[in-house]
N, CA and C atoms as an extended XYZ file, in Angstrom:
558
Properties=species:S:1:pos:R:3:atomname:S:1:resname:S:1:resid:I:1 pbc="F F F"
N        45.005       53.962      -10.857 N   UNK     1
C        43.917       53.056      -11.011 CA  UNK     1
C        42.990       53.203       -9.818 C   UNK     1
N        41.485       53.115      -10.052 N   UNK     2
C        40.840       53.536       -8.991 CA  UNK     2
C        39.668       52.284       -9.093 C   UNK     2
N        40.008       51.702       -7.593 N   UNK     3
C        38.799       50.645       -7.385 CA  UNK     3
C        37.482       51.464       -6.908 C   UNK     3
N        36.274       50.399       -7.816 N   UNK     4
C        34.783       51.221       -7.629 CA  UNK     4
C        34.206       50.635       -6.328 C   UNK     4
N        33.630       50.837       -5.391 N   UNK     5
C        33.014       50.571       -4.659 CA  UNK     5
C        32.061       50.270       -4.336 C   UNK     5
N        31.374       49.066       -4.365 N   UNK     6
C        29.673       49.002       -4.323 CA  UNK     6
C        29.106       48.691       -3.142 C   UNK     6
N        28.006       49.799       -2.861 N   UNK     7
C        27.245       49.563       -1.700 CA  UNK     7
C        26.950       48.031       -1.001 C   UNK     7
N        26.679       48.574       -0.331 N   UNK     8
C        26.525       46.529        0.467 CA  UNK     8
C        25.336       46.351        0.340 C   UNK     8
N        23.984       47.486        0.228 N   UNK     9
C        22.734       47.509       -0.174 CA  UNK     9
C        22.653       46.608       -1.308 C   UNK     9
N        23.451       47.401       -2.369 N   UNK    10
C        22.828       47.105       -3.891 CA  UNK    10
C        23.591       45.563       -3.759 C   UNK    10
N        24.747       44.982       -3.114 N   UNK    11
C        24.842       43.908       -2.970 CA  UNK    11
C        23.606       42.478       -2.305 C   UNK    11
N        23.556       42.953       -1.620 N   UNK    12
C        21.841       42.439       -0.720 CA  UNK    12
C        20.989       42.422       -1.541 C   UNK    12
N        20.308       43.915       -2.739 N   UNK    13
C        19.429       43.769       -3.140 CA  UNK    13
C        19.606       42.909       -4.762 C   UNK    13
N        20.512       42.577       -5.014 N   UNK    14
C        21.653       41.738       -6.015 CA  UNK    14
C        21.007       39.958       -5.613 C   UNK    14
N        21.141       39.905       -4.457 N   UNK    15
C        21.324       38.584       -4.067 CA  UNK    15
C        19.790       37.619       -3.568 C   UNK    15
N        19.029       39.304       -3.478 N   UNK    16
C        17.259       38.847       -2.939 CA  UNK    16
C        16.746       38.497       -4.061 C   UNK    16
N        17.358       39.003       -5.463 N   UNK    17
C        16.804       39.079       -7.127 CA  UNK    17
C        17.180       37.629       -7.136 C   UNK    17
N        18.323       36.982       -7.323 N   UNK    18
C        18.826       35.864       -7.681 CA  UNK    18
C        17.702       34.761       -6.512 C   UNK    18
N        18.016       34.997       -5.870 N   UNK    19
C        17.149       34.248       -4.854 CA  UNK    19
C        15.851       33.838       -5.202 C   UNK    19
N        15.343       34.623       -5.392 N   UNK    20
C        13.402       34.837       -5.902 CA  UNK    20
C        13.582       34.578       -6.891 C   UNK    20
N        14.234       34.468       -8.107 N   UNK    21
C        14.058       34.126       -9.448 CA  UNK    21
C        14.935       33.124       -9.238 C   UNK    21
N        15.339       32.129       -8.045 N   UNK    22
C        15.876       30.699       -8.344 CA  UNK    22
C        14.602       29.960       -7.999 C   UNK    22
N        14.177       30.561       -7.083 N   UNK    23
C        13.094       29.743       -6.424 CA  UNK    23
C        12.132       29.435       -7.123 C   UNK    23
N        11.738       30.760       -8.188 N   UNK    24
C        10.717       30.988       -9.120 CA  UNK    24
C        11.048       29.491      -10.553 C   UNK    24
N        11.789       28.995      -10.470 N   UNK    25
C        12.357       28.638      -11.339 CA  UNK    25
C        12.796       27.220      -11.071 C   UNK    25
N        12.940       26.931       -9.695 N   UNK    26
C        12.459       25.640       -8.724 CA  UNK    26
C        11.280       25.073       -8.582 C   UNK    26
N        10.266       26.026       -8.432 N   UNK    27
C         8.968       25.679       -7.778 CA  UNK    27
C         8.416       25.689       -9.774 C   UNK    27
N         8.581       26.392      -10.420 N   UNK    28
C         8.356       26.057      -12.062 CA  UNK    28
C         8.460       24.420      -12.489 C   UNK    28
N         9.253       23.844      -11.655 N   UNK    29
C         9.604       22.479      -12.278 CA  UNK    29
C         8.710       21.501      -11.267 C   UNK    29
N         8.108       21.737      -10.175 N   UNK    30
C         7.309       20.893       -9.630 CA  UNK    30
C         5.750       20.460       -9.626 C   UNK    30
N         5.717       19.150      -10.259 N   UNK    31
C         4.502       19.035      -10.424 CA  UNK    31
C         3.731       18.120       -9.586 C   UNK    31
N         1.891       18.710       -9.230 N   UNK    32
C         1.409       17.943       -8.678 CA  UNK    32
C         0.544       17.256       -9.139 C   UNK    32
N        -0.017       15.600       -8.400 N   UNK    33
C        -0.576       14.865       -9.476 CA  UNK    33
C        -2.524       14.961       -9.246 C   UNK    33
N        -3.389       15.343       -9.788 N   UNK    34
C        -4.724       16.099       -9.724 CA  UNK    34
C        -5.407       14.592       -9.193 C   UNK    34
N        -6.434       15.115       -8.877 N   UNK    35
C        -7.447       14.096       -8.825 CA  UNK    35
C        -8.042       12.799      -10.211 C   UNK    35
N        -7.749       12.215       -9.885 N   UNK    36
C        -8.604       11.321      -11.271 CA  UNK    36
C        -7.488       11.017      -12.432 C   UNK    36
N        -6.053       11.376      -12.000 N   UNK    37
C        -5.117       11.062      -12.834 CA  UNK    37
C        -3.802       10.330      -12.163 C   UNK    37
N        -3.105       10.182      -12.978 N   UNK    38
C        -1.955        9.224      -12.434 CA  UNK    38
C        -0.567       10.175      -13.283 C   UNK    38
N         0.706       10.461      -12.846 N   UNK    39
C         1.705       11.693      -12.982 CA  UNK    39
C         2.143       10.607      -13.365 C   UNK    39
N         3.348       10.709      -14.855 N   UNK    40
C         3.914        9.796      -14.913 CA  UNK    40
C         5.372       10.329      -15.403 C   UNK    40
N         6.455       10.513      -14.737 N   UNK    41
C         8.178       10.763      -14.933 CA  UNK    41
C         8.535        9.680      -16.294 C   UNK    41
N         8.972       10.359      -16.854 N   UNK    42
C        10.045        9.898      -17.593 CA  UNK    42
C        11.671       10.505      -17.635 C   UNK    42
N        12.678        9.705      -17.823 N   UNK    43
C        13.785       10.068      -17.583 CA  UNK    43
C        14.878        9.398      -17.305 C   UNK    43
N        16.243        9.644      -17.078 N   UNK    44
C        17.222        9.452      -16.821 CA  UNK    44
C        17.454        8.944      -15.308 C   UNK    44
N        16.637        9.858      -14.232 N   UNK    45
C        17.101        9.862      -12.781 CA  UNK    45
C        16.366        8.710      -12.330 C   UNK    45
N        14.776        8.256      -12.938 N   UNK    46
C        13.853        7.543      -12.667 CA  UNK    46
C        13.905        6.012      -12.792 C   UNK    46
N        13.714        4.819      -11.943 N   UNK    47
C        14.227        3.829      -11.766 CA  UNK    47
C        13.488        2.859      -13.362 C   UNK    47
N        14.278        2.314      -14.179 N   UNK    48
C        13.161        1.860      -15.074 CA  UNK    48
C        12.901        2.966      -16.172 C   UNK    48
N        12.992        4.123      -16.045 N   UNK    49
C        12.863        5.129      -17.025 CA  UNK    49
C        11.793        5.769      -16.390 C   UNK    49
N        10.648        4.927      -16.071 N   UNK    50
C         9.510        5.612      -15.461 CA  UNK    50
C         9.375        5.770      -14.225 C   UNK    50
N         8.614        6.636      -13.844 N   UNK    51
C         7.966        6.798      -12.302 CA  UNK    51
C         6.449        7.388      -12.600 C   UNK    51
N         5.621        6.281      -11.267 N   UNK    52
C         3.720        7.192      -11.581 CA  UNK    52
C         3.151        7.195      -10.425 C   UNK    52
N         2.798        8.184      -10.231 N   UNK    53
C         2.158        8.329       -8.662 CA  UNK    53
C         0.468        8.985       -9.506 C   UNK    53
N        -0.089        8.322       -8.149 N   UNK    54
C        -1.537        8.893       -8.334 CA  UNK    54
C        -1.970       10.125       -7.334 C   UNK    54
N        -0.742        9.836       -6.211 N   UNK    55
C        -0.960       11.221       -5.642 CA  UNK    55
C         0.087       11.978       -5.058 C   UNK    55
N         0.317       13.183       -4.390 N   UNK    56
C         1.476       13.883       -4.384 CA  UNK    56
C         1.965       14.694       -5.712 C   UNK    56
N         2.849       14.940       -5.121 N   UNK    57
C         3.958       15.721       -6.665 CA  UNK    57
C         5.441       15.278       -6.447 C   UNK    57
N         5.667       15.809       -7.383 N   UNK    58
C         7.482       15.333       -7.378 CA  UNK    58
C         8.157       16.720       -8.390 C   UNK    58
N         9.520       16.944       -7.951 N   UNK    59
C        10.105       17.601       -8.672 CA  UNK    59
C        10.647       16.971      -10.115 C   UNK    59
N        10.497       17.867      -11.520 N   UNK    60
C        10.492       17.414      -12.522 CA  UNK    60
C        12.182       17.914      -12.703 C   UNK    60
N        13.129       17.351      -13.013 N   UNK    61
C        14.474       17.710      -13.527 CA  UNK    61
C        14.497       18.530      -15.019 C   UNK    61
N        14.898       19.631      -15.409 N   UNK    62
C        14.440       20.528      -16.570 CA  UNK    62
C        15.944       19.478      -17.677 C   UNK    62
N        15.241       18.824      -18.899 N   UNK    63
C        16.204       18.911      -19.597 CA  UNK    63
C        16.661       17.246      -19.263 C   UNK    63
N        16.149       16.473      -18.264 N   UNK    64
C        16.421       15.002      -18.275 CA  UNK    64
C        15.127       14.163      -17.849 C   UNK    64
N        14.307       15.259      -17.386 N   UNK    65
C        12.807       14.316      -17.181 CA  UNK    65
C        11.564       15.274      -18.036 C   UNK    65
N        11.043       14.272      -18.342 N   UNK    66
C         9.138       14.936      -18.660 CA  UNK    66
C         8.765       14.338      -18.217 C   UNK    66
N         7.251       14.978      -18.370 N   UNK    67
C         6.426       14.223      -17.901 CA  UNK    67
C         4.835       14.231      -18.176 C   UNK    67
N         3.999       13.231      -18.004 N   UNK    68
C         2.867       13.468      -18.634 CA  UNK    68
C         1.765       12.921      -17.329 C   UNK    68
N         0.154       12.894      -17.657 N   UNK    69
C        -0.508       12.478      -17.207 CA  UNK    69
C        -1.303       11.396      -18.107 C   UNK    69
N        -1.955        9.902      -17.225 N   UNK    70
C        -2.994        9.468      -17.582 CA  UNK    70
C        -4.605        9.418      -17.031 C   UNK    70
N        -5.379        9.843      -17.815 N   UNK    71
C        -6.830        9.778      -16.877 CA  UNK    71
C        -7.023        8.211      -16.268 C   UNK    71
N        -7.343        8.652      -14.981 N   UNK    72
C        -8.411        7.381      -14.770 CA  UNK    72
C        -9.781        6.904      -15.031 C   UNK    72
N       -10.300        7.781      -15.680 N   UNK    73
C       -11.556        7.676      -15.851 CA  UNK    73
C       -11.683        6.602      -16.530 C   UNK    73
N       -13.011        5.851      -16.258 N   UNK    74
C       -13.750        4.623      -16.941 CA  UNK    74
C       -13.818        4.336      -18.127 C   UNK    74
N       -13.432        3.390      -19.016 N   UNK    75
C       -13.781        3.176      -20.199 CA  UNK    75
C       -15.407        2.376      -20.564 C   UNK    75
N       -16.294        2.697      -21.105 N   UNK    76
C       -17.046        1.632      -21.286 CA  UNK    76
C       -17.512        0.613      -22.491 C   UNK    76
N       -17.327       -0.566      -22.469 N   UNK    77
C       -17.899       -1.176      -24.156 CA  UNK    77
C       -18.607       -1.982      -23.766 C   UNK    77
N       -19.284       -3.009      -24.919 N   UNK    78
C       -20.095       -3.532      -25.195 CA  UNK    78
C       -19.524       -4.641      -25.940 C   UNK    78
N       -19.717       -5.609      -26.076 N   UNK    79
C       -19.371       -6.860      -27.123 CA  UNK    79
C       -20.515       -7.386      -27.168 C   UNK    79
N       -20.540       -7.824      -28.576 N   UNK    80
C       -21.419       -9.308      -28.976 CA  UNK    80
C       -20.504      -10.305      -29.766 C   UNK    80
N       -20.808      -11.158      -29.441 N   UNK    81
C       -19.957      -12.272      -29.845 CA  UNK    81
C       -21.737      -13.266      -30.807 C   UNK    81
N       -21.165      -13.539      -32.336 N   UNK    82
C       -22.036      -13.857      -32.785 CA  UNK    82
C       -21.457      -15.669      -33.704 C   UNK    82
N       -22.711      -16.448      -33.719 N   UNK    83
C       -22.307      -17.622      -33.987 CA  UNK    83
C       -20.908      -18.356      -33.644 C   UNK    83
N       -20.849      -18.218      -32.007 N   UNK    84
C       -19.195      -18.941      -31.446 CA  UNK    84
C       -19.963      -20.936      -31.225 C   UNK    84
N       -18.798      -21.264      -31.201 N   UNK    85
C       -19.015      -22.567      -30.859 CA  UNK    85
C       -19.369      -22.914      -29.565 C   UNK    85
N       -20.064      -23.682      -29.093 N   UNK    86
C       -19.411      -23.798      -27.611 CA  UNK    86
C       -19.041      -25.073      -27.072 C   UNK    86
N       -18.580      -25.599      -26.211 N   UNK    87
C       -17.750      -26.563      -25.981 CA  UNK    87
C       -18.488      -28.547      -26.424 C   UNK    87
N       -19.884      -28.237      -26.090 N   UNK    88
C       -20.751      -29.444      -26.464 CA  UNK    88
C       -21.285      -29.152      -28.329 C   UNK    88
N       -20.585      -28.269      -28.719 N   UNK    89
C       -21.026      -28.334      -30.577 CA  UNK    89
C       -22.351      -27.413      -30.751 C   UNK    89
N       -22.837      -26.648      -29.879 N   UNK    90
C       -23.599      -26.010      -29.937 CA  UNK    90
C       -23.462      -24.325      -30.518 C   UNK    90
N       -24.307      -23.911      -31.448 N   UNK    91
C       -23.871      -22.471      -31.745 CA  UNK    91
C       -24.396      -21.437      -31.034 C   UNK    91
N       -23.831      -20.319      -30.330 N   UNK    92
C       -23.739      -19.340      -29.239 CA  UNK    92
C       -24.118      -18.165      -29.718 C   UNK    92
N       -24.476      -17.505      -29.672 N   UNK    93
C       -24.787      -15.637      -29.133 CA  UNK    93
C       -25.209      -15.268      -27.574 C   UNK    93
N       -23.465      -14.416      -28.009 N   UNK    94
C       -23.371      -14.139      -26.195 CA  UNK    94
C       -23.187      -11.980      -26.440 C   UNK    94
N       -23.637      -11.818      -25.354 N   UNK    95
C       -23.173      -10.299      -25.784 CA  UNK    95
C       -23.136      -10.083      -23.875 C   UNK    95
N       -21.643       -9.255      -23.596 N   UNK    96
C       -21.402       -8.655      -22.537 CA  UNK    96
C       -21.034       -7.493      -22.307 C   UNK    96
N       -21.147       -6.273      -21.671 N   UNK    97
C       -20.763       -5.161      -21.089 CA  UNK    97
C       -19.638       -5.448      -20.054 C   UNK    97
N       -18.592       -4.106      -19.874 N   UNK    98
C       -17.634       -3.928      -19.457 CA  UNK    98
C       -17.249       -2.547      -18.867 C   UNK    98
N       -16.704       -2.565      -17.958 N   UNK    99
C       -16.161       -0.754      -17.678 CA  UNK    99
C       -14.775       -1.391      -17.386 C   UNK    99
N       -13.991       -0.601      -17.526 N   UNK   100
C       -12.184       -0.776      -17.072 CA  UNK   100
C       -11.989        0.376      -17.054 C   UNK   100
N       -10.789        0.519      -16.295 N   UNK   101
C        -9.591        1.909      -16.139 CA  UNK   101
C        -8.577        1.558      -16.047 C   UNK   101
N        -7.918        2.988      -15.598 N   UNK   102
C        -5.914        2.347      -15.927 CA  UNK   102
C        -6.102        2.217      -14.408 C   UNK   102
N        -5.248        1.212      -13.632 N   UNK   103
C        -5.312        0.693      -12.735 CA  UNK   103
C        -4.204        1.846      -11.653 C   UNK   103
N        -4.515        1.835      -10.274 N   UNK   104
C        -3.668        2.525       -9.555 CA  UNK   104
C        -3.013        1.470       -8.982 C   UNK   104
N        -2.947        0.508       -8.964 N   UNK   105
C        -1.919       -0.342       -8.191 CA  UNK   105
C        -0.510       -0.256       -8.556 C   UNK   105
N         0.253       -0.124       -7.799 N   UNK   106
C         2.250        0.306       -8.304 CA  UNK   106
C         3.104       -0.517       -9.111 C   UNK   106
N         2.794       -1.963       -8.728 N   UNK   107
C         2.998       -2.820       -9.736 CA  UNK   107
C         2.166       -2.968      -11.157 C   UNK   107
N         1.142       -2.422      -11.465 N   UNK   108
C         0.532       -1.728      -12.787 CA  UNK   108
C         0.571       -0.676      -13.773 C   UNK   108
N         0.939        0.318      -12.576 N   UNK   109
C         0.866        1.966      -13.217 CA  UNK   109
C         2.046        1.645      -14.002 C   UNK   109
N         3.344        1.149      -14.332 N   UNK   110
C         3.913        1.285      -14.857 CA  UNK   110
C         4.032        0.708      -16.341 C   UNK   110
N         2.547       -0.357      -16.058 N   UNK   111
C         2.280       -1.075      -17.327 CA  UNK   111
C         1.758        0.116      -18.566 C   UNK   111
N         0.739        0.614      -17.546 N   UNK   112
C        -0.076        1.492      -18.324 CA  UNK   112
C         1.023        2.494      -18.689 C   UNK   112
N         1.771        2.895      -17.971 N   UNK   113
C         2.453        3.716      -18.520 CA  UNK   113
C         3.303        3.397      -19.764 C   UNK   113
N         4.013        2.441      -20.225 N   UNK   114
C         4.471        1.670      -21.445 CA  UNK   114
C         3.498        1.520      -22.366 C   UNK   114
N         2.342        1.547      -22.190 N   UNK   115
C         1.154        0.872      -23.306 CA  UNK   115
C         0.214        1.946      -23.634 C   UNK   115
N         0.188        2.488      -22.959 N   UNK   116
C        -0.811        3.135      -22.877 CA  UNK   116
C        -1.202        5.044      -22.901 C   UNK   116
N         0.419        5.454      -22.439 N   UNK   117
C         0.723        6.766      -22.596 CA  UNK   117
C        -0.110        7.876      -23.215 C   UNK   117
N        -0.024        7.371      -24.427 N   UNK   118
C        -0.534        8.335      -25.376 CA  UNK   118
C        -1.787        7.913      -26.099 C   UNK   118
N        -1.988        6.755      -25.543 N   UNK   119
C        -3.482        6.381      -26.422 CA  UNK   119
C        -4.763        7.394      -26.078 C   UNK   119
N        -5.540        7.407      -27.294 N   UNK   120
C        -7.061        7.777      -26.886 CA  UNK   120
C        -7.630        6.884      -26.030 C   UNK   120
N        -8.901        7.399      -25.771 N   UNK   121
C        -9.919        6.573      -25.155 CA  UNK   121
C       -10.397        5.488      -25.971 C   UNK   121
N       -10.360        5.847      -27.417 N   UNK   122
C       -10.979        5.030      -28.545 CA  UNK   122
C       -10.068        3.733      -28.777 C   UNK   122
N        -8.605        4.057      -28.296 N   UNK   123
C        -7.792        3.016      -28.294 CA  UNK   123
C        -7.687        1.827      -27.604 C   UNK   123
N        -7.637        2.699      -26.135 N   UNK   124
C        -8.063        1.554      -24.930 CA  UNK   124
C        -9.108        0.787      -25.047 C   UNK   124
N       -10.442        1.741      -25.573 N   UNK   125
C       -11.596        0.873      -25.759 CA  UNK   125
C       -11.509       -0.358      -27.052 C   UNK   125
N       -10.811       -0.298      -27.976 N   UNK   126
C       -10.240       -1.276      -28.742 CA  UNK   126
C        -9.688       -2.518      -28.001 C   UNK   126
N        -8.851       -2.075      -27.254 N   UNK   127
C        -7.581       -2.955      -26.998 CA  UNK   127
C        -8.405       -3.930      -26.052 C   UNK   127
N        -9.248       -3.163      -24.879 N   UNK   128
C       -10.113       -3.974      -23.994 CA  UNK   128
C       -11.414       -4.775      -24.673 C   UNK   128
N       -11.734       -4.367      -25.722 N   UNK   129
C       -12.842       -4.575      -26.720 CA  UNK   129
C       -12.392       -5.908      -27.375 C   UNK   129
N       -11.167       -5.954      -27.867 N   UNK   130
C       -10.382       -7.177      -28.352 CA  UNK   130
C       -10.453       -8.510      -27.084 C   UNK   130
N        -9.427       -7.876      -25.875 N   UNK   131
C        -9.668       -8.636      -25.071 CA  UNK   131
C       -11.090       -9.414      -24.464 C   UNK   131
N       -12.145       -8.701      -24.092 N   UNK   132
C       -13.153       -9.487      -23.872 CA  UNK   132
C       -14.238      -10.049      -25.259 C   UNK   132
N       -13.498      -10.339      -25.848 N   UNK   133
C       -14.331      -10.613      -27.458 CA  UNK   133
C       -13.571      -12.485      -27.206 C   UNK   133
N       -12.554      -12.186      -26.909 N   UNK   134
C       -10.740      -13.518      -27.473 CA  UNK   134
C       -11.317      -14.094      -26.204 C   UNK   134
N       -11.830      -13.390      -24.725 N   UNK   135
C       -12.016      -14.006      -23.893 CA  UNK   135
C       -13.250      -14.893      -23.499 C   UNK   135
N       -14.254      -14.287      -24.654 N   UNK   136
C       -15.532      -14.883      -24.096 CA  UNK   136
C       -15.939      -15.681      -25.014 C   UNK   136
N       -14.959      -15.891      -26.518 N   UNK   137
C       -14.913      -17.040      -27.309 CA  UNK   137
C       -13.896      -17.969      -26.553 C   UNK   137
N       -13.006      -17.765      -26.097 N   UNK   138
C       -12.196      -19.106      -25.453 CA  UNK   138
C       -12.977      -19.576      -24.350 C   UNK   138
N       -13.920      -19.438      -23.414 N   UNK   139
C       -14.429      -19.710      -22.454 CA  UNK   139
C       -15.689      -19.976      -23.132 C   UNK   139
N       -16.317      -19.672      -23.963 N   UNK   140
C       -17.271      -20.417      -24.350 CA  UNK   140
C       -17.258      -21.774      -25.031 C   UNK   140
N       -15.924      -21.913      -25.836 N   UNK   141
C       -15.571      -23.116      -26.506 CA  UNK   141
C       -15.760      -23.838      -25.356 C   UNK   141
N       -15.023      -23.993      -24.241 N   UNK   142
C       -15.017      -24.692      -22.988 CA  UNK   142
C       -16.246      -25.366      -22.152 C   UNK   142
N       -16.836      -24.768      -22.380 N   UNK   143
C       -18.383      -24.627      -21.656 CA  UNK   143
C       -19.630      -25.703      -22.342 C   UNK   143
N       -19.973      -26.318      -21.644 N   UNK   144
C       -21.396      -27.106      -22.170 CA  UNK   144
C       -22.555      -26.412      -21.881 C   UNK   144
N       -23.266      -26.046      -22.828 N   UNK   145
C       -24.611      -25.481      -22.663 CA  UNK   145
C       -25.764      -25.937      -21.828 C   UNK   145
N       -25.457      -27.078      -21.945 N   UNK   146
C       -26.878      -28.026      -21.505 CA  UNK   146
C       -26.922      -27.350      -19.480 C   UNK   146
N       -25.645      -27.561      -19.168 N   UNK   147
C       -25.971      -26.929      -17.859 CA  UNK   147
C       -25.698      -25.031      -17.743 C   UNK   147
N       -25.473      -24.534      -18.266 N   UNK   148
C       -24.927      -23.359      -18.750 CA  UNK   148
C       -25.685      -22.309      -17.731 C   UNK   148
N       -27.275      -22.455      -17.363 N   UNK   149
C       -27.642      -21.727      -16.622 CA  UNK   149
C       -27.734      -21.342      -15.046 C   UNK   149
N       -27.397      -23.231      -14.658 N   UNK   150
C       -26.889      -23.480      -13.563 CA  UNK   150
C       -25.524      -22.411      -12.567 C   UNK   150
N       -24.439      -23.139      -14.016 N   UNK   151
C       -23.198      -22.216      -13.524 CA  UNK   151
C       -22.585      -20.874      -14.530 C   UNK   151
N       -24.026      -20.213      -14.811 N   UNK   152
C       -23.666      -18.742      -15.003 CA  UNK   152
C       -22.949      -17.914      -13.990 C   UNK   152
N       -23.193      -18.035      -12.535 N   UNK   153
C       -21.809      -17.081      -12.035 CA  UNK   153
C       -20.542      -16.996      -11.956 C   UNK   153
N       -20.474      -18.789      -11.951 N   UNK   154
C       -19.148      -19.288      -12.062 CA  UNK   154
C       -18.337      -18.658      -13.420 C   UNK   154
N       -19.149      -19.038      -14.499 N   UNK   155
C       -18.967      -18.405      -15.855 CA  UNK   155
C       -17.821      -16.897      -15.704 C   UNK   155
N       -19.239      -16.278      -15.811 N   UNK   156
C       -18.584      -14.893      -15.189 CA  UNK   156
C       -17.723      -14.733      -14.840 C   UNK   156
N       -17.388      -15.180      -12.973 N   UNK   157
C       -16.148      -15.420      -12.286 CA  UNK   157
C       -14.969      -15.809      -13.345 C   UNK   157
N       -15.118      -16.650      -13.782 N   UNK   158
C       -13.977      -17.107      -14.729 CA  UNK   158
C       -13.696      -16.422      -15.563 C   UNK   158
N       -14.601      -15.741      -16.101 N   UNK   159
C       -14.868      -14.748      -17.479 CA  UNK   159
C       -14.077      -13.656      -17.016 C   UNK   159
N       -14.162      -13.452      -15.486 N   UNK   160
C       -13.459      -11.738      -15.526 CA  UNK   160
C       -12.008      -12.052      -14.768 C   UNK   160
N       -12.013      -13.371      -14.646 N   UNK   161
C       -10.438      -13.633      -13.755 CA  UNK   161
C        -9.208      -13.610      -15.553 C   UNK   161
N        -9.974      -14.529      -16.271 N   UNK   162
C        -9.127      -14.264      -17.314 CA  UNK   162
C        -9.145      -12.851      -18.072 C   UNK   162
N        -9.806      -12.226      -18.112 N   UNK   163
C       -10.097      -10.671      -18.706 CA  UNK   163
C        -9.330       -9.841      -18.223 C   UNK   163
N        -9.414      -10.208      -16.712 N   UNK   164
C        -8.737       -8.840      -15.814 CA  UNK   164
C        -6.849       -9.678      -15.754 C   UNK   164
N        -6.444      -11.080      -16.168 N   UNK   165
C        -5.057      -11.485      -16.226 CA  UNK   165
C        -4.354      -10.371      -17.474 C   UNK   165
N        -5.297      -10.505      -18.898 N   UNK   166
C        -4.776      -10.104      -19.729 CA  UNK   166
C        -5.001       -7.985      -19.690 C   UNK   166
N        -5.713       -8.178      -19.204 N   UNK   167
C        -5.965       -6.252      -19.325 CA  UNK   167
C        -4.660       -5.890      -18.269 C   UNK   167
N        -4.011       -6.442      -17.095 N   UNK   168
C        -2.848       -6.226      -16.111 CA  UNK   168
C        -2.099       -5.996      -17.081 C   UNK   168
N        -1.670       -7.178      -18.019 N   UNK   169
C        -0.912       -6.600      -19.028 CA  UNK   169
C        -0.356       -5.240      -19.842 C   UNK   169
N        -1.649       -4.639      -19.536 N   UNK   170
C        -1.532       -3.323      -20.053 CA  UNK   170
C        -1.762       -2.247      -19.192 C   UNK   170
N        -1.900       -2.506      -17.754 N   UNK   171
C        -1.938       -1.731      -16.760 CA  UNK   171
C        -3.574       -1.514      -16.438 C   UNK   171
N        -4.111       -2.198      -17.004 N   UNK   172
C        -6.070       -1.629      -16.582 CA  UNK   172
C        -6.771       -3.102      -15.926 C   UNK   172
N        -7.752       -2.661      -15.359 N   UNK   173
C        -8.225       -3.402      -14.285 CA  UNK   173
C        -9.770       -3.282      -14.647 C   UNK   173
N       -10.698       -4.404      -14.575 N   UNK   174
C       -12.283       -4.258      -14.763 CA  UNK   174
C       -12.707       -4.116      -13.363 C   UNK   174
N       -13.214       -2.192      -13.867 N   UNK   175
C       -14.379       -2.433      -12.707 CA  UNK   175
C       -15.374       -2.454      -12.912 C   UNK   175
N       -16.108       -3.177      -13.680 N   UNK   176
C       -17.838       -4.153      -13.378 CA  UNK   176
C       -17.561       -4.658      -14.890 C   UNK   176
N       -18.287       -5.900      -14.824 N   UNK   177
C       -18.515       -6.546      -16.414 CA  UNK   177
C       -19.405       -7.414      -16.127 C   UNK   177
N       -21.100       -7.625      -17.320 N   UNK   178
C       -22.276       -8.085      -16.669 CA  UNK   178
C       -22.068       -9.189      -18.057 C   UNK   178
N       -22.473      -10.554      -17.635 N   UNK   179
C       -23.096      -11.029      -19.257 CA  UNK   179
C       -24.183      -10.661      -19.540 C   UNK   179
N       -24.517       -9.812      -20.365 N   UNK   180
C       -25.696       -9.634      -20.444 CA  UNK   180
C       -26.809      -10.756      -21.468 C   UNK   180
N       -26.150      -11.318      -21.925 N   UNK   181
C       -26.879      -12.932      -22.858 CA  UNK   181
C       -26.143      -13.796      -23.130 C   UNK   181
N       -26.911      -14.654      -23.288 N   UNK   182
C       -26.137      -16.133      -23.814 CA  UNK   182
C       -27.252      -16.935      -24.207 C   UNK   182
N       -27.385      -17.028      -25.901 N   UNK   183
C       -28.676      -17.250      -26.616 CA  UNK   183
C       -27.904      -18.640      -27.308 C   UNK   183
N       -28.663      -20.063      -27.140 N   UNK   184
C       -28.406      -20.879      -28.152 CA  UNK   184
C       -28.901      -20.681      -29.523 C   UNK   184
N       -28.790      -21.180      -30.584 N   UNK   185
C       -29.038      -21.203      -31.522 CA  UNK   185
C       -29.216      -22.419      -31.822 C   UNK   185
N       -30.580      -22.625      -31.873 N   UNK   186
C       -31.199      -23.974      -32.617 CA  UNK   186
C       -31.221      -23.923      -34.470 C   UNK   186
């Protein structure tokens, strides 16, 4: 019986292959998170299921994590709110503008990440579209007209403290919202 002998070279050059194609295959699974987006882990290893960073990277586990991105970019709508009541029995036409995004705050990103994952833009703009429609009929019921022009900022103020309670909900945050009218109807 005759043992074969292998160079200590082709051993070395054996072990530089494995090496470079582990690494290749390491650095394959790490992702970084771009400008204007938020990285979001899903998985087994991840506290909650999720993890979302807006910046950095993280190594992705092959086979127990994915992972996706959400834009931050701005949503923008428009509402009119037509024949609402308002709090003194008076009938209303109010119409306001809005911009929102998915929020970077850490206690948020994870909202958006549950709600929001896979939606379009057309979705979010729904969902926020709903919200300031529900919000600016409940705050108008409230409201007496007769002084109405007085405490228009206050309005507002109030208008976007409740807007921006319920949009947290879903991980997005208003950045700017104008009333743009508030017409009685005689």
């Amino acid at each position: 019986m005759s043992i074969i002998m292998i160079e200590p070279i082709y051993l070395i050059m054996v072990g530089v292959v494995v090496c470079v194609l582990l690494n290749i295959a390491l650095l394959s699974r790490y992702r970084r998170c771009p400008a204007g987006k938020i990285l979001v882990v899903c998985g087994a290893t991840t506290p909650d299921g999720i993890r979302c960073l807006n910046s950095g990277g993280v190594f992705i586990w092959p086979f127990i994590q994915e992972y996706s991105y959400l834009s931050l970019t701005p949503v923008i709508l428009g509402a009119e709110l037509r024949d609402a009541m308002s709090g003194d029995g008076m009938h209303v036409d109010a119409s306001a503008r809005m911009s929102v995004a998915i929020s970077t705050e850490p206690e948020l990103m994870p909202n958006a990440a549950k709600h929001l994952l896979n939606a379009s833009e057309e979705r979010i703009q729904s969902l926020a579209h709903d919200i300031l429609l529900a919000q600016l009929r409940r705050l108008l019921a409230t409201t007496s007209m007769e002084g109405f022009s007085a405490f228009r900022n206050k309005f507002l103020d109030t208008l976007q403290e409740n807007i921006e309670a319920e949009l947290n909900k879903l991980g997005l945050h208003i950045v700017s919202i104008d009333l743009t009218q508030v017409r009685v109807k005689h």
